[in-house]
C-alpha positions as CSV (number, residue, x, y, z in Angstrom):
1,X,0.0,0.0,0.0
2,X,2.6,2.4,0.8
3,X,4.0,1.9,-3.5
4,X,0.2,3.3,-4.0
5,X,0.7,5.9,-1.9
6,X,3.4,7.1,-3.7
7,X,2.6,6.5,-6.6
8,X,-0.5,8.7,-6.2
9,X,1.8,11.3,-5.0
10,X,4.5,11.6,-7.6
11,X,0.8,11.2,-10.0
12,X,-0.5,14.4,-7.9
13,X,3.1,16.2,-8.2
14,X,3.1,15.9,-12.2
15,X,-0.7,16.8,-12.4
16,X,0.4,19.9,-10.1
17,X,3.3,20.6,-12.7
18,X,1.4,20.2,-16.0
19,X,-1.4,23.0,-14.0
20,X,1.3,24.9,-13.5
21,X,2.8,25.0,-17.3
22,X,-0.6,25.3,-18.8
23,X,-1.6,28.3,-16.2
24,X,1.9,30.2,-17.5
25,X,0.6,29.5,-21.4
26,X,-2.7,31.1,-20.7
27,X,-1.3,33.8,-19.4
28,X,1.1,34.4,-22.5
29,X,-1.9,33.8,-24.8
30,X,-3.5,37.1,-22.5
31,X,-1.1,38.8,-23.5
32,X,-1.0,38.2,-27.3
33,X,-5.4,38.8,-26.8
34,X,-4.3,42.1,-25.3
35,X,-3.2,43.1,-29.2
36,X,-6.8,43.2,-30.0
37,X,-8.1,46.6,-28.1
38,X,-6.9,49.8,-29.6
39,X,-5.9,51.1,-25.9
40,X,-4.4,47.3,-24.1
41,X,-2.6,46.5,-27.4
42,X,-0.3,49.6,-25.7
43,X,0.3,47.3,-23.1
44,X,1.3,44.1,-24.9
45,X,3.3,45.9,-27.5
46,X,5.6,47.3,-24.7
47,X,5.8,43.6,-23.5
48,X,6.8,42.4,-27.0
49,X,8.8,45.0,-27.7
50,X,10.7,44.8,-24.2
51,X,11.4,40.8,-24.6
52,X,14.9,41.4,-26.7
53,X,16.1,43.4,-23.6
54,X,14.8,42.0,-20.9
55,X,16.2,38.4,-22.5
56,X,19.8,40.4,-22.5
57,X,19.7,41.4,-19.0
58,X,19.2,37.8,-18.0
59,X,21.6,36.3,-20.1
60,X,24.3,39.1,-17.9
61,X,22.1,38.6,-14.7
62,X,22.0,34.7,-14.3
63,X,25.6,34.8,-15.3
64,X,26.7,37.1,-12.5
65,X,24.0,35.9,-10.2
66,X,25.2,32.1,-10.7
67,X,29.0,33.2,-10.8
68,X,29.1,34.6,-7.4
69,X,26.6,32.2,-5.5
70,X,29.2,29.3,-6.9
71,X,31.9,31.7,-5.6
72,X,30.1,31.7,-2.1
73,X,29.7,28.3,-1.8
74,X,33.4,27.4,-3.2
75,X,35.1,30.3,-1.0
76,X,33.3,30.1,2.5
77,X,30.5,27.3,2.2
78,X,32.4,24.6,4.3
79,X,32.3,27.3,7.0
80,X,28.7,28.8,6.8
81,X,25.7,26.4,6.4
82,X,23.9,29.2,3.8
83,X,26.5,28.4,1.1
84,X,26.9,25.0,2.2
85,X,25.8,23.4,-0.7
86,X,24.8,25.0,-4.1
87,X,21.2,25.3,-4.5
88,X,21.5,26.8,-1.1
89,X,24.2,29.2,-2.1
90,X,21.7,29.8,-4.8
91,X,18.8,30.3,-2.7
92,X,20.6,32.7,-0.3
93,X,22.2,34.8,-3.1
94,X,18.2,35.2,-3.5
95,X,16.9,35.9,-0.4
96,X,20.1,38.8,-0.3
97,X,18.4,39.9,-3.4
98,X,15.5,40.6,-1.8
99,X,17.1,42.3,1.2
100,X,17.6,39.1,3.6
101,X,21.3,39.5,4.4
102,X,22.2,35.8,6.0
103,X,25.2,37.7,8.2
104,X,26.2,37.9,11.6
105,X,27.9,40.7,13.5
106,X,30.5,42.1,11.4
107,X,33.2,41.3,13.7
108,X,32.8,37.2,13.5
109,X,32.8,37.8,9.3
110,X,36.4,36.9,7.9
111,X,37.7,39.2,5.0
112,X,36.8,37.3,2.2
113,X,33.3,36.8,3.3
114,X,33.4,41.1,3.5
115,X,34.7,41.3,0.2
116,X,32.3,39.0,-1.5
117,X,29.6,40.6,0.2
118,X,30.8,44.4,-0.8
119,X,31.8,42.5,-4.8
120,X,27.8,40.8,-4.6
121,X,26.3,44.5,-3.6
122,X,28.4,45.8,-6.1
123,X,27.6,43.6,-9.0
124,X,24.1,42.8,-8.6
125,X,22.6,46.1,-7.1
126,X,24.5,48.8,-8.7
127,X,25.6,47.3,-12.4
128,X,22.8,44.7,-13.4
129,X,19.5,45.6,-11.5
130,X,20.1,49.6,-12.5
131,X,21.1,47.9,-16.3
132,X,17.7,46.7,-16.3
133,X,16.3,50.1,-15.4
């Protein structure tokens, strides 16, 4: 009974998925409906028009992002459980993105960890994110 079980879960997990994919096409397909009014087709032509750009910056974004949350995890990750591990470099290089710093007084914080942190700011904040506006 307990194969059942999981097989009815992973079943559930790939019904959730496909939801998921087919929720993000109907929302691209709102936005190419949007063309039709006189007034909204404003709307979806700065979207279309936009996409070139906007597919640049992440091309430079991801590269940066993914270049320093490797950096994280290969410089200090054996010494702070955040960057422990990749994904989790990954996913706090994110949460510091959205303002959720994972650091603790500044005097327990080695050098490295400083300029990484000061080299992150830099990067992300003041070169890609204003790039993008």
């Amino acid at each position: 009974t307990l194969n059942m079980v999981m097989g009815q879960v992973t079943l559930e997990e790939a019904m959730k998925l496909i939801a998921y994919f087919l929720i993000l096409m109907s929302l691209v397909r709102l936005i190419g409906y949007m063309a039709v009014h006189p007034k909204i087709s404003i709307i979806a032509k700065t979207i279309t028009n936009g996409l070139d750009d906007v597919f640049h910056f992440m091309l430079v974004f991801v590269s940066i992002f993914v270049t320093m949350a490797w950096l994280a995890h290969w410089s200090f990750g054996m010494d702070k459980e955040p960057f422990s591990s990749m994904p989790t470099a990954l996913n706090t290089c994110f949460q510091m993105l959205i303002g959720e710093y994972p650091w603790g007084p500044e005097h327990t914080e080695g050098l490295v960890q400083k300029v990484w942190l000061v080299v992150y700011t830099f990067l992300i904040y003041f070169v890609t994110i204003n790039v993008l506006l």
